[in-house]
C-alpha positions in Angstrom: -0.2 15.7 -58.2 -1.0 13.4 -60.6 1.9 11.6 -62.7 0.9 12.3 -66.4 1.0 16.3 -65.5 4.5 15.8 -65.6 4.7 14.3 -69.4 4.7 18.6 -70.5 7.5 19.2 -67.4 10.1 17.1 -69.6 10.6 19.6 -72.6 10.1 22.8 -70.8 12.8 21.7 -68.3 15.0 20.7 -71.3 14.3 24.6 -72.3 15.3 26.0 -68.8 18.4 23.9 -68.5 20.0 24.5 -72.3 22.2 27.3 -71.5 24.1 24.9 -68.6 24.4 22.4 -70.6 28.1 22.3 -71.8 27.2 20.3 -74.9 24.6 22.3 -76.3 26.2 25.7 -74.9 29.5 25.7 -77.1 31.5 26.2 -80.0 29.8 23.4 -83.2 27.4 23.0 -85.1 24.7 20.1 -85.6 22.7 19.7 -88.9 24.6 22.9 -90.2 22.8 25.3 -87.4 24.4 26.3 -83.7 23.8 23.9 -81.0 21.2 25.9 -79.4 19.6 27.1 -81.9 18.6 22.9 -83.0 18.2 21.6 -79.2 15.8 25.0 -78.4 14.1 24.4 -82.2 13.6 20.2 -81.3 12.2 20.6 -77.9 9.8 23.2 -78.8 8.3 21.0 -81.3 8.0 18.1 -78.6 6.2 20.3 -76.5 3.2 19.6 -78.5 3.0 16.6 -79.1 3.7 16.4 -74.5 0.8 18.5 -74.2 -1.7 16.1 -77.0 -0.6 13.2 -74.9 -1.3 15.0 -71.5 -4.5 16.0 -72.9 -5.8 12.7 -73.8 -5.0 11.1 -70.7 -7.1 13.3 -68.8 -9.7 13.0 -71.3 -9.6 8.9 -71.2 -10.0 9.7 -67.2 -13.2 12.1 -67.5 -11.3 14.6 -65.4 -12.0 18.5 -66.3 -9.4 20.8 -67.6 
């Protein structure tokens, strides 16, 4: 498997492992909003920009998608 398939594994992990994680899974809030609700909303949006990169990389390679 090639390395740069992984770039789009980082936020979808970060997605799986949210409700384990004891910082993001409890009582607070950041930016005014609950924990989860702000980690789940900031990794969503980096999934894009995971996918552009993963995108181009095989592009600059010539492989096919």
């Amino acid at each position: 498997m090639r390395s740069y398939y992984l770039i789009p594994l980082i936020p979808a992990l970060a997605l799986t492992v949210m409700p384990f994680l004891p910082f993001v899974n409890s009582t607070g809030l950041w930016f005014g909003l609950p924990k989860m609700l702000v980690w789940g909303g900031v990794w969503c949006v980096l999934c894009t920009p995971a996918m552009l990169i993963t995108e181009r990389v095989m592009a600059r390679r010539g492989e096919d998608r």
